[in-house]
N, C-alpha and C positions, 0 to 999 in steps of 0.2 A: 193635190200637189200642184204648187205653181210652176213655172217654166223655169227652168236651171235648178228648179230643188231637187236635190236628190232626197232620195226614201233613206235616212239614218236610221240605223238598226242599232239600237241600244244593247251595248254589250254587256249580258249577263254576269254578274259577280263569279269569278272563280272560285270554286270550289275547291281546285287545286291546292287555292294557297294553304285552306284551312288544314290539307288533307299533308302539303308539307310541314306546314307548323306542328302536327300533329307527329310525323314523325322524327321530326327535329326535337321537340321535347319527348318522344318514345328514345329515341337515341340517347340524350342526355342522362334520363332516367336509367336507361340502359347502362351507360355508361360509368352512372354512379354508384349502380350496386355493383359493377365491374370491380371499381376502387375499393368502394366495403369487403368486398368478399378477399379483394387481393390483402387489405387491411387484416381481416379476422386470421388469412392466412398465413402473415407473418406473425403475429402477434402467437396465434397457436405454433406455430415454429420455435420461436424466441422462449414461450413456454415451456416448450419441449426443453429443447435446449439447457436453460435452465433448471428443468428435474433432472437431465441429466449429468449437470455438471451437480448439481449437490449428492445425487446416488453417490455418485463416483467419489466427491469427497466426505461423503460419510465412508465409503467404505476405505479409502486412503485412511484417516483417521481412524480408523478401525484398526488396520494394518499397521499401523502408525508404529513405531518403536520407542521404548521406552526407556529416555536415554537416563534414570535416575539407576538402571541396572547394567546397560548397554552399553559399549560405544557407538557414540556419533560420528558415523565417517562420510558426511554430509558432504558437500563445497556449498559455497555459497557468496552471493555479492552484497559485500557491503554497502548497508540503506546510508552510512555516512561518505564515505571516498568514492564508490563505487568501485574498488576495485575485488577481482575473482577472488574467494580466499577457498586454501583445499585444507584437510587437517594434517596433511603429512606437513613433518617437521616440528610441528608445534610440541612432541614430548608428553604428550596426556592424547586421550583418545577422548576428550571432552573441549573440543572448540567452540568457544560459543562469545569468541570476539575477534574483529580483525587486529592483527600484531601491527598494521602499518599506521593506524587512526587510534586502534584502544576503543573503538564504540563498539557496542553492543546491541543486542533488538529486546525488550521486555517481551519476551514469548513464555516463559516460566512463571510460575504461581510460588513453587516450590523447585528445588534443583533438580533439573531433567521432566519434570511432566511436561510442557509444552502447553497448559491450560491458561497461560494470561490471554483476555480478551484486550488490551490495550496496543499492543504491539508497539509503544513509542520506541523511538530512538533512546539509548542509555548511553550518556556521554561520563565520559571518565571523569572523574573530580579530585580523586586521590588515592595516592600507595598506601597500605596496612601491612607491617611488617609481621607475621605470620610467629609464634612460637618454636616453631621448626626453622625459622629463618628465610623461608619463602616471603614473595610478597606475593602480597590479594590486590588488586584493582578494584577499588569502588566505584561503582556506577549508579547515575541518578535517572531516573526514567522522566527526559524534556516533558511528557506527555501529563502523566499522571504523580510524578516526583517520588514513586519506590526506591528505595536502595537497595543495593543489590554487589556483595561480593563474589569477583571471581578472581582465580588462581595467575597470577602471572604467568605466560609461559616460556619456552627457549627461545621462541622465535619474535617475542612481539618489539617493538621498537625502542632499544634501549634509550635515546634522548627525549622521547616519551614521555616514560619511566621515573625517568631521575628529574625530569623538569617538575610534574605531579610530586615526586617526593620535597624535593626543596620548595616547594610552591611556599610552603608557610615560613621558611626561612626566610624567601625574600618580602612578605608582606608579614610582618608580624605582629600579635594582637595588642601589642602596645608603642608607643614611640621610641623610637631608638636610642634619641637623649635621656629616658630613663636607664636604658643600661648600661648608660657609661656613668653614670649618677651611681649606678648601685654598686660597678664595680671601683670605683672612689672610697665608698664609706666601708 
């Protein structure tokens, strides 16, 4: 050593670092099976869940009634207006359309099982006047295009009704200037 050197001590590599890198990715690692496990344990949740809502609607459907022998004394909201519909008033103990709209839901296969897998909306399209002198409501299923008659009731919406009945009077399948032509000759 010369005069004013000093003796530099060559500072050895930390080992430290290695040993926090080490548990910085131990952490991470840590951390990530954290997430997996919290993952598997919604997923098994949601599973659950899930068996439990179909037990329960298998057994609903089980339980189910069978409104081809029964009445329906359901309420329910209409999928077209939205509004509440109850069956009292309507005069049949078989409600199976809102009186304020005339729509319908395709839930029947056959009258009262409740086996259609479609469930479209069934929009009115026209009155049938009945034998008896009732009228039927025919409905077409938006979805899947079934028809499907049902009973008019007491309470459903008489200007409705009668617009659906006249509907082909006022559009008729031929021109109008023919039937003044025919009543001519």
């Amino acid at each position: 050593m010369k005069n004013g050197d000093m003796s530099v001590k060559k500072k050895a590599k930390r080992p430290v670092l290695q040993v926090e890198k080490l548990e910085q990715l131990t952490s991470e690692k840590t951390w990530q099976a954290g997430k997996k496990q919290e993952q598997r344990k919604k997923e098994d949740a949601h599973r659950e869940d899930t068996n439990r809502e179909n037990a329960n609607r298998s057994r609903s459907e089980m339980n189910q009634a069978d409104y081809r022998t029964e009445a329906c004394l359901e309420s329910f909201v209409c999928a077209h207006c939205g509004k509440e519909i109850h069956p009292e008033g309507a005069g049949s103990n078989h409600r199976n359309h809102c009186p304020y709209c005339l729509y319908s839901l395709h839930v029947d296969e056959t009258a009262g099982d409740r086996k259609a897998a479609c469930h479209g909306k069934m929009e009115p399209i026209a009155v049938v006047s009945r034998e008896d002198g009732d009228w039927s409501i025919l409905h077409q299923c938006k979805l899947c295009g079934k028809l499907n008659l049902n009973r008019a009731l007491a309470d459903d919406n008489p200007i409705l009704l009668t617009s659906l009945a006249v509907k082909p009077l006022a559009s008729p399948p031929f021109p109008l200037g023919y039937l003044e032509q025919y009543l001519k000759e």
